[in-house]
PDB file of N, CA, C, O and CB in Angstrom:
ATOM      1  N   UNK A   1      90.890 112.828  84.789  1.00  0.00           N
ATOM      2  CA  UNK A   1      91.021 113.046  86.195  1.00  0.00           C
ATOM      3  C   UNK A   1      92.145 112.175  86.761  1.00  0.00           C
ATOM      4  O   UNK A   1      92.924 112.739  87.530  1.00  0.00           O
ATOM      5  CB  UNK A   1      89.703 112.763  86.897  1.00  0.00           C
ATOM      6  N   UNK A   2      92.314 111.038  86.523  1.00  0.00           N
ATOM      7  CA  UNK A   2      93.563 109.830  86.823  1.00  0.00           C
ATOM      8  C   UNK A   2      94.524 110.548  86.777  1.00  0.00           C
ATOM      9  O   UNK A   2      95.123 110.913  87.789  1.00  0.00           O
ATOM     10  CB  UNK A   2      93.845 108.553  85.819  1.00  0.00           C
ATOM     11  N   UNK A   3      94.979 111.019  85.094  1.00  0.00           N
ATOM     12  CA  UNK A   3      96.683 111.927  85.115  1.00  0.00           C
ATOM     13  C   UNK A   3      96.518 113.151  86.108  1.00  0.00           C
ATOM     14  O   UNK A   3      97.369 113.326  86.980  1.00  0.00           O
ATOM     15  CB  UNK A   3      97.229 112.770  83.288  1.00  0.00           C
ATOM     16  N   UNK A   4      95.464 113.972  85.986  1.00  0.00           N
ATOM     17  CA  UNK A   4      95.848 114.820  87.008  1.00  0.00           C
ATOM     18  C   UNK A   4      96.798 114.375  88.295  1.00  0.00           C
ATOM     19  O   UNK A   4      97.801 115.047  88.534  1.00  0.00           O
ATOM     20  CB  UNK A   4      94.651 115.264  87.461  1.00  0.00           C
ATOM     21  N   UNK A   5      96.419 113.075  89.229  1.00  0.00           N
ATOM     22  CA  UNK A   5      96.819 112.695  90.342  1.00  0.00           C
ATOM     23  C   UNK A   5      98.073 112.901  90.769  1.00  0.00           C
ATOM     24  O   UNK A   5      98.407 112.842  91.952  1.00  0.00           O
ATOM     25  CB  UNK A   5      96.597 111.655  90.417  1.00  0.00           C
ATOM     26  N   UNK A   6      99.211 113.282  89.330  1.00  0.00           N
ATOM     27  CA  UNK A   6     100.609 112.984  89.576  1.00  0.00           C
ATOM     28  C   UNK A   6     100.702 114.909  89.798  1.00  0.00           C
ATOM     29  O   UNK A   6     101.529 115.491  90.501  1.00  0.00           O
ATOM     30  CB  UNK A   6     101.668 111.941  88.012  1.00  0.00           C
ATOM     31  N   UNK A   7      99.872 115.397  89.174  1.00  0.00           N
ATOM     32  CA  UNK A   7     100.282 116.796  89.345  1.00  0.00           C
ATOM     33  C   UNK A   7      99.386 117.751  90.707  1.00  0.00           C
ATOM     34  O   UNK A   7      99.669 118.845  91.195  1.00  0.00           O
ATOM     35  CB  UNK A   7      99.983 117.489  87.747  1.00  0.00           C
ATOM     36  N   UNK A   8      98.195 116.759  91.027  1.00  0.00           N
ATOM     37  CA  UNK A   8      97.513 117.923  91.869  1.00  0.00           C
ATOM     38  C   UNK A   8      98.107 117.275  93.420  1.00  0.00           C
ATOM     39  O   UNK A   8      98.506 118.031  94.305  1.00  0.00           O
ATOM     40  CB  UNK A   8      95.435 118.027  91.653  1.00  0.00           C
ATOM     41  N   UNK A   9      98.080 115.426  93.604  1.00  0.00           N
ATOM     42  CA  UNK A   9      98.479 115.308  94.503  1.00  0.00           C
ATOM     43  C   UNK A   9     100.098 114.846  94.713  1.00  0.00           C
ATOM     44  O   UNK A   9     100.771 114.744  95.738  1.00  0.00           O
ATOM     45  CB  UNK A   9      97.603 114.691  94.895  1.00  0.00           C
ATOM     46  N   UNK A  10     100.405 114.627  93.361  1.00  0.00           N
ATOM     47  CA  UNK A  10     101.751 113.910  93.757  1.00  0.00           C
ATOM     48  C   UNK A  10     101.980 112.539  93.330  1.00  0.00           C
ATOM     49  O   UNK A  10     103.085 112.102  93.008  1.00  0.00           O
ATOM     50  CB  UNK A  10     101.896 113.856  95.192  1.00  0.00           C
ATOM     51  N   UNK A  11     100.904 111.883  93.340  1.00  0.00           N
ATOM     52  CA  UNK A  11     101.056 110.649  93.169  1.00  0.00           C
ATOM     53  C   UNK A  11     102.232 109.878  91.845  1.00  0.00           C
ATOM     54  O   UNK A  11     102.848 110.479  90.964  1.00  0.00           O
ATOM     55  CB  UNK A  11      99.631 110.363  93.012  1.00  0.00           C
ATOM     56  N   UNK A  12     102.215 108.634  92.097  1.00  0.00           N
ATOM     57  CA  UNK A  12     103.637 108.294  91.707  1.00  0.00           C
ATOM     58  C   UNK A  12     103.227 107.600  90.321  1.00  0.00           C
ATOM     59  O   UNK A  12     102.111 107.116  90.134  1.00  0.00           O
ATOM     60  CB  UNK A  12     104.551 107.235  92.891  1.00  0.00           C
ATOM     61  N   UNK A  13     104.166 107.606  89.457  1.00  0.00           N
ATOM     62  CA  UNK A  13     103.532 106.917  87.779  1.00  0.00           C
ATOM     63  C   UNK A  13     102.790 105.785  87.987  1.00  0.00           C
ATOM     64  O   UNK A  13     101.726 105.591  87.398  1.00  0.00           O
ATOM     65  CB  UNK A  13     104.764 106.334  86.593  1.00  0.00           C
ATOM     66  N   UNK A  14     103.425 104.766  89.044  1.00  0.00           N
ATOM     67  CA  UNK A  14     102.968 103.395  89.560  1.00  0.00           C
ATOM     68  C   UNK A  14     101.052 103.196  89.614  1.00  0.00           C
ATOM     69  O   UNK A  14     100.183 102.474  89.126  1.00  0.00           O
ATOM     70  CB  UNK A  14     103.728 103.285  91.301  1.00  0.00           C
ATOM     71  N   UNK A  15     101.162 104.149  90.373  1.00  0.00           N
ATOM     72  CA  UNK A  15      99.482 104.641  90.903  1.00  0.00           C
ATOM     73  C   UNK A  15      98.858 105.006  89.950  1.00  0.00           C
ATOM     74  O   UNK A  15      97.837 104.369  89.688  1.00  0.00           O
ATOM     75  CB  UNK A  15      99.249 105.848  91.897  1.00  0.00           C
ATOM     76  N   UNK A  16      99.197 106.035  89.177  1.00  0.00           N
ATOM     77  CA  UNK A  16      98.184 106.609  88.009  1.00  0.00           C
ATOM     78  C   UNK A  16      98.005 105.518  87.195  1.00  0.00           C
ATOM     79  O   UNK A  16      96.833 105.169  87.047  1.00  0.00           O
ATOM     80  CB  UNK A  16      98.720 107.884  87.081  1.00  0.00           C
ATOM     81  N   UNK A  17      98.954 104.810  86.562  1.00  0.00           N
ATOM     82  CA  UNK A  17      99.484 103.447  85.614  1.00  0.00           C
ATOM     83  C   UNK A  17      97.940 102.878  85.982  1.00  0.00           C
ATOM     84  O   UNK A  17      96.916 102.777  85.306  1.00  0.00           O
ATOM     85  CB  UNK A  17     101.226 102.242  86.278  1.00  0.00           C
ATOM     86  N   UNK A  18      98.326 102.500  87.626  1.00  0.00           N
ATOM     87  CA  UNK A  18      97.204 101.426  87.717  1.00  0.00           C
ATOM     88  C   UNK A  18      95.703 101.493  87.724  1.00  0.00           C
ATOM     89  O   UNK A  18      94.907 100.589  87.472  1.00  0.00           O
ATOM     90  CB  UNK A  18      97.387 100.855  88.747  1.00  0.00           C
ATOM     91  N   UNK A  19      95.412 103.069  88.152  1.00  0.00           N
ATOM     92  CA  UNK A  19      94.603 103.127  87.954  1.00  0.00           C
ATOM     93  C   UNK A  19      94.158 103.400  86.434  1.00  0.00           C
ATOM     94  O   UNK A  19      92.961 103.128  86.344  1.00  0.00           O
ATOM     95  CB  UNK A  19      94.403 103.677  88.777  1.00  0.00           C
ATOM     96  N   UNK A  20      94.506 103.690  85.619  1.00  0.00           N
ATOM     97  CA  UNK A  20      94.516 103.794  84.708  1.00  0.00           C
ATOM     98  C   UNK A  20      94.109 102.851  83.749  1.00  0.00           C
ATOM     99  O   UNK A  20      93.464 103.029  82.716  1.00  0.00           O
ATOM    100  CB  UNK A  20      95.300 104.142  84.689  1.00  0.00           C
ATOM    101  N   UNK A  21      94.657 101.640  84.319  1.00  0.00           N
ATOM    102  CA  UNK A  21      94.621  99.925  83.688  1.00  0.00           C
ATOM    103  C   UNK A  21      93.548  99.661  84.251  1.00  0.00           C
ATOM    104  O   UNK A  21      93.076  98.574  83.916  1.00  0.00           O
ATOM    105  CB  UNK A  21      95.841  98.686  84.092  1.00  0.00           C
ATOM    106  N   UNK A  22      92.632 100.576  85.416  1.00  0.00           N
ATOM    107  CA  UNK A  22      91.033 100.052  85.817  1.00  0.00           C
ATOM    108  C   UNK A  22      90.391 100.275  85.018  1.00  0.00           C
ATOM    109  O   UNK A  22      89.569  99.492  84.543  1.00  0.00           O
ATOM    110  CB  UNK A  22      90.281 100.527  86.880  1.00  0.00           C
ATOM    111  N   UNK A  23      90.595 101.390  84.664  1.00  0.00           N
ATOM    112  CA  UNK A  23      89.705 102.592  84.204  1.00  0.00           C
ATOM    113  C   UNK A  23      89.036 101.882  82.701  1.00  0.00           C
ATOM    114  O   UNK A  23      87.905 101.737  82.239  1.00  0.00           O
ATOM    115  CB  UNK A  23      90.804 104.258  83.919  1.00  0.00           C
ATOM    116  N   UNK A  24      90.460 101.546  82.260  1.00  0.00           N
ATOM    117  CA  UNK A  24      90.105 100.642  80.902  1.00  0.00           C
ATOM    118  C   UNK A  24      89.664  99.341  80.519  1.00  0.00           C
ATOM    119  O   UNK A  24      89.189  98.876  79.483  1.00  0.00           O
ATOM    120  CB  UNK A  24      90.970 100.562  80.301  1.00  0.00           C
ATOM    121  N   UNK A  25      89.971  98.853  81.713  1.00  0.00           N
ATOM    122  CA  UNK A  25      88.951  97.607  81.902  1.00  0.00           C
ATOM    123  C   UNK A  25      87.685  97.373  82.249  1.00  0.00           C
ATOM    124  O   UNK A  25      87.065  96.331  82.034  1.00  0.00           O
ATOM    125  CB  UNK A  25      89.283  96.958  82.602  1.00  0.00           C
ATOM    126  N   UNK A  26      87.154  98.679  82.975  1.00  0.00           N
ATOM    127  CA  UNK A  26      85.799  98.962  83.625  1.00  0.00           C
ATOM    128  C   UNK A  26      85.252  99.527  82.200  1.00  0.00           C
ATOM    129  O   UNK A  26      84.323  98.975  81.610  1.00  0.00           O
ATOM    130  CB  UNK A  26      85.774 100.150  85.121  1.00  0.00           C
ATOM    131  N   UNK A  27      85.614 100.154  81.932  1.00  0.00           N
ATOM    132  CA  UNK A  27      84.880 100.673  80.112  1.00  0.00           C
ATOM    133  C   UNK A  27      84.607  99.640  79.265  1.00  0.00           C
ATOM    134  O   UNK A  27      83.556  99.772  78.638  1.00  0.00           O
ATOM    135  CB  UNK A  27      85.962 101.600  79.012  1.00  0.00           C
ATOM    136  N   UNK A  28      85.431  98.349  78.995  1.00  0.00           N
ATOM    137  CA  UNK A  28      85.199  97.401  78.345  1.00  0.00           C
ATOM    138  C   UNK A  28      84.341  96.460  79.049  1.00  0.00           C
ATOM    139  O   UNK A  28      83.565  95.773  78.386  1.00  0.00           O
ATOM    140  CB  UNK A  28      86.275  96.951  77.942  1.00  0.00           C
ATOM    141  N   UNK A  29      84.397  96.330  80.514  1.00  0.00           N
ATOM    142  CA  UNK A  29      83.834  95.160  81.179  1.00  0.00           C
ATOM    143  C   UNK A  29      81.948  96.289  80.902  1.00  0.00           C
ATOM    144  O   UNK A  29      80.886  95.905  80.413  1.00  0.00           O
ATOM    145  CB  UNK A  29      84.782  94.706  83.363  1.00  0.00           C
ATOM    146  N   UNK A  30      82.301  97.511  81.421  1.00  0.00           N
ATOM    147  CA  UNK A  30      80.848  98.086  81.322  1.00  0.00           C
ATOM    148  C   UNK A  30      79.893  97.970  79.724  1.00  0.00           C
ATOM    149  O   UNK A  30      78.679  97.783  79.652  1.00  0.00           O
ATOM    150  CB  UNK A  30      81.082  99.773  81.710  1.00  0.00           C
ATOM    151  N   UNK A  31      80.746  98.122  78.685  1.00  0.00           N
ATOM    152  CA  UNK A  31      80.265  98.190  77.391  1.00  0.00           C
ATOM    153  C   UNK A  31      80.336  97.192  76.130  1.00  0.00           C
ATOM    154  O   UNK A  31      79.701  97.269  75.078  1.00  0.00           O
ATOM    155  CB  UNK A  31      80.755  99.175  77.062  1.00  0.00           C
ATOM    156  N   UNK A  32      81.547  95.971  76.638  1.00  0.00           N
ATOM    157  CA  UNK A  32      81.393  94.880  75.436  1.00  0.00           C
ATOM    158  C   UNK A  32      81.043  93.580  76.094  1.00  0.00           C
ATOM    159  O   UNK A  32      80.506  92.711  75.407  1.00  0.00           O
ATOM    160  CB  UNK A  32      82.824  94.660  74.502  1.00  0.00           C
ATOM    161  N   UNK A  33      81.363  93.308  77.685  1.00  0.00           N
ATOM    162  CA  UNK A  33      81.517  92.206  77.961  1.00  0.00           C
ATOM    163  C   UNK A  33      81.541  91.957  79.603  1.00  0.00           C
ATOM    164  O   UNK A  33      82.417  92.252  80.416  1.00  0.00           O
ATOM    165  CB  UNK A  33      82.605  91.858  77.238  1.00  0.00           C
ATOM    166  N   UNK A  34      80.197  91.277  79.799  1.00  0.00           N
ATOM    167  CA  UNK A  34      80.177  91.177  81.045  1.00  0.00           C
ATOM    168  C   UNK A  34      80.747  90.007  82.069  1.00  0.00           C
ATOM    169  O   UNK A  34      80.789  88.827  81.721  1.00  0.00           O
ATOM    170  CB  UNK A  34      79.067  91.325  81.151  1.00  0.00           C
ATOM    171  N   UNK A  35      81.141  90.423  83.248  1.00  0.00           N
ATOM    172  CA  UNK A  35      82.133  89.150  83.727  1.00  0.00           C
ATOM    173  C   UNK A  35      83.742  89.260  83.519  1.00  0.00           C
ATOM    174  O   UNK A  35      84.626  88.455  83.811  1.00  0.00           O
ATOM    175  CB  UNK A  35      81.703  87.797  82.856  1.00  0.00           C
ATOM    176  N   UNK A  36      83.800  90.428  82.964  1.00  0.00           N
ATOM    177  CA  UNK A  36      85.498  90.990  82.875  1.00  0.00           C
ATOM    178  C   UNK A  36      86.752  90.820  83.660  1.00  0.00           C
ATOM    179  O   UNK A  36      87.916  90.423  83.725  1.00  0.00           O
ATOM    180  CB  UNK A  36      85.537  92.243  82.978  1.00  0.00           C
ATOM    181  N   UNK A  37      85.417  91.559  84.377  1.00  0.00           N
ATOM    182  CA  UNK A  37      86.581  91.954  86.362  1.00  0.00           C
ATOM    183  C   UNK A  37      86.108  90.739  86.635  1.00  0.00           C
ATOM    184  O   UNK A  37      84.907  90.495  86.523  1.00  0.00           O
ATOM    185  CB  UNK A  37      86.031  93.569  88.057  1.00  0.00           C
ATOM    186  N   UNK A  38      87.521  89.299  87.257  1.00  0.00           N
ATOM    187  CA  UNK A  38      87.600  88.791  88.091  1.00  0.00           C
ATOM    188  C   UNK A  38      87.166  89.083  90.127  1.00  0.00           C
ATOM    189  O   UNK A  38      87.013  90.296  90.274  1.00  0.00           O
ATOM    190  CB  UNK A  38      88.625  88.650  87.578  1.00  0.00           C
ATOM    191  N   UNK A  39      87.019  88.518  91.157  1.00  0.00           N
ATOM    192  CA  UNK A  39      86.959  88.910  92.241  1.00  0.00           C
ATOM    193  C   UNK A  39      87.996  89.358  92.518  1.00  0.00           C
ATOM    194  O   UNK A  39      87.911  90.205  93.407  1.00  0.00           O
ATOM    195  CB  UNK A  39      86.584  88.226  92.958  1.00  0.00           C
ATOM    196  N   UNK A  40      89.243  89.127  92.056  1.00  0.00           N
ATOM    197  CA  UNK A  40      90.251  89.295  92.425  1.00  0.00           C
ATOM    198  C   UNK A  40      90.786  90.640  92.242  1.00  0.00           C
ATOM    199  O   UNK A  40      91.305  91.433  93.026  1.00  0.00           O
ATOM    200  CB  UNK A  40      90.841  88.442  91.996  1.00  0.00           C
ATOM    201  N   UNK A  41      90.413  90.700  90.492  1.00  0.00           N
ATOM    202  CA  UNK A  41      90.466  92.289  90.174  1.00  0.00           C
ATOM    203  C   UNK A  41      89.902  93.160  90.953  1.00  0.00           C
ATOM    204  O   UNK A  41      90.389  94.185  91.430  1.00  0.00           O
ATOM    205  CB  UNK A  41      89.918  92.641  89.025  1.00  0.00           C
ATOM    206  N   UNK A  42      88.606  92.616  91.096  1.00  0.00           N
ATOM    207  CA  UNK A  42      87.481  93.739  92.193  1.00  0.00           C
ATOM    208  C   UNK A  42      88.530  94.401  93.294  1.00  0.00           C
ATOM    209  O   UNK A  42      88.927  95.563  93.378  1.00  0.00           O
ATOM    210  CB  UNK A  42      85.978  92.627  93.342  1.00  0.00           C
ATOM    211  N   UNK A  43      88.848  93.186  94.146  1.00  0.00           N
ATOM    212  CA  UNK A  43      89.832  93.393  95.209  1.00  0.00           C
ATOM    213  C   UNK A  43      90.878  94.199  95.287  1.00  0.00           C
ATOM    214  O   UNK A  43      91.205  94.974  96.186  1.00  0.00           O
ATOM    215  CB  UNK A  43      90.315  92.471  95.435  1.00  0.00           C
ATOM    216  N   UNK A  44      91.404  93.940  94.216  1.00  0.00           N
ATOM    217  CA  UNK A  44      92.611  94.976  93.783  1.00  0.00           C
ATOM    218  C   UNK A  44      92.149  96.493  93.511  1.00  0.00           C
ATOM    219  O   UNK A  44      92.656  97.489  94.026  1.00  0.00           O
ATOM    220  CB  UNK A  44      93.330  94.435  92.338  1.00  0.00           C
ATOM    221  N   UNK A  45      91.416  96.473  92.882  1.00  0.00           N
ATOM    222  CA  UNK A  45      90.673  98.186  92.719  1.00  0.00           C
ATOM    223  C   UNK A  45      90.222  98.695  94.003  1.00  0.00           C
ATOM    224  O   UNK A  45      90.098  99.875  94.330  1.00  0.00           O
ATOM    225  CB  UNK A  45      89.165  98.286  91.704  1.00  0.00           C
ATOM    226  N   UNK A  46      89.989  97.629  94.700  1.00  0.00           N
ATOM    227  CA  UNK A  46      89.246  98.343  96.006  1.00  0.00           C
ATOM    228  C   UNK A  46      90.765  98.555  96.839  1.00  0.00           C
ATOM    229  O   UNK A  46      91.014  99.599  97.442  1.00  0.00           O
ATOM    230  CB  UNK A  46      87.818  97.117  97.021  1.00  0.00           C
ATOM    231  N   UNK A  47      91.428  97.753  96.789  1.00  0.00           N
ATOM    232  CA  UNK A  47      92.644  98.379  97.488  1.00  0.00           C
ATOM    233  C   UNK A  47      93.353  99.440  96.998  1.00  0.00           C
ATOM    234  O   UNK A  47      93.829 100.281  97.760  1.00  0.00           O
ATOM    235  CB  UNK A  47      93.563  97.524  97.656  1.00  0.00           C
ATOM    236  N   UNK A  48      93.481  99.496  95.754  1.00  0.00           N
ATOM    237  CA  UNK A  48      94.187 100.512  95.169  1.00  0.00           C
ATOM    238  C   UNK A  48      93.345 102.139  95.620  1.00  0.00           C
ATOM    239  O   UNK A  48      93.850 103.109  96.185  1.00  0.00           O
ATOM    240  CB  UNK A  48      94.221 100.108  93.424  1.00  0.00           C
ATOM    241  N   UNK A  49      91.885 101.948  95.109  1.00  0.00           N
ATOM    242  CA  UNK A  49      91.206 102.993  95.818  1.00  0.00           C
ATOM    243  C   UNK A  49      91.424 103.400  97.344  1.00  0.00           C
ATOM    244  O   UNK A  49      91.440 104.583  97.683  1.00  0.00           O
ATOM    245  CB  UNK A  49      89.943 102.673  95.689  1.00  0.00           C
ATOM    246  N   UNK A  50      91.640 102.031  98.514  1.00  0.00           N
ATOM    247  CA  UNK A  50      91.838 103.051  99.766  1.00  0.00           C
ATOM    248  C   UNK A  50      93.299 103.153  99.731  1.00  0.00           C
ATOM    249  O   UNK A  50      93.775 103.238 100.863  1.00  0.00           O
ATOM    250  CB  UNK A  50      91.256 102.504 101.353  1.00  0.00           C
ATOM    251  N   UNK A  51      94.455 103.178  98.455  1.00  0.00           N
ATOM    252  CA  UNK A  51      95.763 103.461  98.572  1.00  0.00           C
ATOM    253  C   UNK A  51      95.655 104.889  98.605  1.00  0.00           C
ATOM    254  O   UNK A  51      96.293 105.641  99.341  1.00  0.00           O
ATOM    255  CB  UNK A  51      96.657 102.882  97.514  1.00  0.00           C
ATOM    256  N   UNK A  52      94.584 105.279  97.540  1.00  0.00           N
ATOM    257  CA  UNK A  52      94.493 106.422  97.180  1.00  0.00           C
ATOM    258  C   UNK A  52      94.145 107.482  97.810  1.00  0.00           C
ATOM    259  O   UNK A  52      94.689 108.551  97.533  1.00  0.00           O
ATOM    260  CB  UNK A  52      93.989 106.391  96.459  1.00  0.00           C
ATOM    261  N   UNK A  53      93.026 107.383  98.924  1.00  0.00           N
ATOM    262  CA  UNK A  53      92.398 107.750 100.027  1.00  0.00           C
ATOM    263  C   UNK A  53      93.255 108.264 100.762  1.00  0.00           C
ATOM    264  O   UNK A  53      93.245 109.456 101.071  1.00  0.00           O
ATOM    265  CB  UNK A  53      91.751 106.861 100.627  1.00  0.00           C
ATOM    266  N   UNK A  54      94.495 107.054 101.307  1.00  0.00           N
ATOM    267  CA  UNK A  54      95.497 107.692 102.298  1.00  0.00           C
ATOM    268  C   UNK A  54      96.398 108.665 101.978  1.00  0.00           C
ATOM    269  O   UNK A  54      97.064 109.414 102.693  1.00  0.00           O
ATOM    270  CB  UNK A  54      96.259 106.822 102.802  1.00  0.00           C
ATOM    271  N   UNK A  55      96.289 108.501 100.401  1.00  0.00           N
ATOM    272  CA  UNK A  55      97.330 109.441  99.538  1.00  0.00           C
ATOM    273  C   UNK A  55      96.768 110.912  99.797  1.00  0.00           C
ATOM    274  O   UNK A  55      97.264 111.687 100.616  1.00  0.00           O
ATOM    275  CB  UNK A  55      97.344 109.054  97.707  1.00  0.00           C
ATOM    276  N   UNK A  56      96.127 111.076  99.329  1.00  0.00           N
ATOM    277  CA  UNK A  56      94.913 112.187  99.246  1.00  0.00           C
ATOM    278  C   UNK A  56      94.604 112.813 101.217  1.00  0.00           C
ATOM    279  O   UNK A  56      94.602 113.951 101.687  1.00  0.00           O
ATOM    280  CB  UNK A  56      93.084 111.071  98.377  1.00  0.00           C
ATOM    281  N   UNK A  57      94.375 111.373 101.909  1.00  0.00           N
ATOM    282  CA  UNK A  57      94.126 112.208 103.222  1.00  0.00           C
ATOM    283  C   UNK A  57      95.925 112.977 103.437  1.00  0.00           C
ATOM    284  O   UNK A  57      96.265 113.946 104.116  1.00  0.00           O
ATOM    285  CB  UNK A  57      93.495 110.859 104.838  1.00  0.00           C
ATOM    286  N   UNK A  58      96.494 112.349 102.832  1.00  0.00           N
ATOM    287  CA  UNK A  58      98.077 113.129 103.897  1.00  0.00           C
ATOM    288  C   UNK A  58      98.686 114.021 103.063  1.00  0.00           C
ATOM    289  O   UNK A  58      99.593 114.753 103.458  1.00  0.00           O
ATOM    290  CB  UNK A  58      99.580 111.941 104.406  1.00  0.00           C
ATOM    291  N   UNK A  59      98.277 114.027 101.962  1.00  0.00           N
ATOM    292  CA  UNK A  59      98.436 115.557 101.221  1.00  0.00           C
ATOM    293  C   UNK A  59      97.608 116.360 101.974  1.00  0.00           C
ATOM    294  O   UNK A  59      98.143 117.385 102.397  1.00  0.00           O
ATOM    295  CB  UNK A  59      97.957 115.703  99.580  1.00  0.00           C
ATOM    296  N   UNK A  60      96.380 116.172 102.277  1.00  0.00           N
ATOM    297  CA  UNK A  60      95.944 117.378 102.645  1.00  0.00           C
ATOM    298  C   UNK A  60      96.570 118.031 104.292  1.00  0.00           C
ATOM    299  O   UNK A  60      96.941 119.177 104.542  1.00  0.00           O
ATOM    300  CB  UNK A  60      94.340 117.159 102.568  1.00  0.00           C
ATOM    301  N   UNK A  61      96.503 116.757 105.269  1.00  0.00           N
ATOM    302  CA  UNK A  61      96.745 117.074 106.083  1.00  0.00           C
ATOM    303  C   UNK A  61      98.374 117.947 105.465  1.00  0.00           C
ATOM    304  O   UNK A  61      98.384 119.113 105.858  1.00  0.00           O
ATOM    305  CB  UNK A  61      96.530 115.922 107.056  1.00  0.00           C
ATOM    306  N   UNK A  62      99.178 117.709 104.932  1.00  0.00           N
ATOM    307  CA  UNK A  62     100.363 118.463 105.008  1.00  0.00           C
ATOM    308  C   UNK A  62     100.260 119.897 104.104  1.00  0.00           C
ATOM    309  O   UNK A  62     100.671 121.011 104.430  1.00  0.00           O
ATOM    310  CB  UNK A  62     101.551 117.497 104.505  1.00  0.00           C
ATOM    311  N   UNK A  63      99.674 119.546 103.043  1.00  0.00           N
ATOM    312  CA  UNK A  63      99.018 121.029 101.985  1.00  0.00           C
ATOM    313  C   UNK A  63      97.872 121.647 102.643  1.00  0.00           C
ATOM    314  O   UNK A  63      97.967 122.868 102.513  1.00  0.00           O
ATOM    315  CB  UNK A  63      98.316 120.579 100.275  1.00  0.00           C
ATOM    316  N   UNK A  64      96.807 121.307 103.309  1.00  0.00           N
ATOM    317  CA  UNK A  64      95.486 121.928 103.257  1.00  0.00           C
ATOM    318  C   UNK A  64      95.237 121.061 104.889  1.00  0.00           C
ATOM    319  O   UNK A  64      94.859 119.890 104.897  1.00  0.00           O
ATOM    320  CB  UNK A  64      94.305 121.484 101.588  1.00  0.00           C
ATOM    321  N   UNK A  65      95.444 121.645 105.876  1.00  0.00           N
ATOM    322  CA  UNK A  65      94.868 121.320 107.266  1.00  0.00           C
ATOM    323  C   UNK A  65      93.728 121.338 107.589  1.00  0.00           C
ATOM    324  O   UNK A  65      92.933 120.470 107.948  1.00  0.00           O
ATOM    325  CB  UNK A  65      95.234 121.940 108.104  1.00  0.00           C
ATOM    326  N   UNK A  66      93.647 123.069 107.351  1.00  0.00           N
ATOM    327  CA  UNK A  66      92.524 123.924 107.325  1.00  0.00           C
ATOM    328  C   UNK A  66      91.025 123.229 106.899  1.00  0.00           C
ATOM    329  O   UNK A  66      89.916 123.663 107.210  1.00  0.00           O
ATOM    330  CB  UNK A  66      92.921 125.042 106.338  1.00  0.00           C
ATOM    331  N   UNK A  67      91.318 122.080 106.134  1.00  0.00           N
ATOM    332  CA  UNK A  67      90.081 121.562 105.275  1.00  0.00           C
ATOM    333  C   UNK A  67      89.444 120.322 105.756  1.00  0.00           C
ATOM    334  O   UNK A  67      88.431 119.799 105.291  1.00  0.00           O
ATOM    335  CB  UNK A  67      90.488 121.273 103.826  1.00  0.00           C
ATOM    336  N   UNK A  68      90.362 119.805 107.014  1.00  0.00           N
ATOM    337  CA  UNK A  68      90.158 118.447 107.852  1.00  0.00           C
ATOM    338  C   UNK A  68      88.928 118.773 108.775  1.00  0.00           C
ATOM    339  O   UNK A  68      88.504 117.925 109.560  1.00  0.00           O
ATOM    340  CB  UNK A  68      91.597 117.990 108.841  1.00  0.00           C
TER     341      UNK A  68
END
């Protein structure tokens, strides 16, 4: 679902990259080792997630109005 982002919304290598680098740290922090994610990391995912949000709200508003 991550790579999709560059093709359904646009998003930029930067973005997918990073999320991408969550994705794989949350799999390891979930399954070998707990205490992985720093607070800091937390922080960062949570920002990156409402990067994503705004990404996603202004595609639609410009692709899909109709759906607001």
């Amino acid at each position: 679902m991550i790579q999709s982002l560059a093709h359904t919304i646009g998003a930029d290598a930067k973005l997918v990259a990073q999320f991408d680098a969550f994705r794989k740290k949350r799999n390891v922090a979930g399954y070998e080792r707990v205490g992985a994610v720093s607070e800091k990391e937390a922080r960062e995912a949570a920002g990156l997630a409402q990067r994503l949000r705004t990404c996603v709200e202004h595609w639609i508003r410009a692709t899909r109005p109709d759906l607001l």
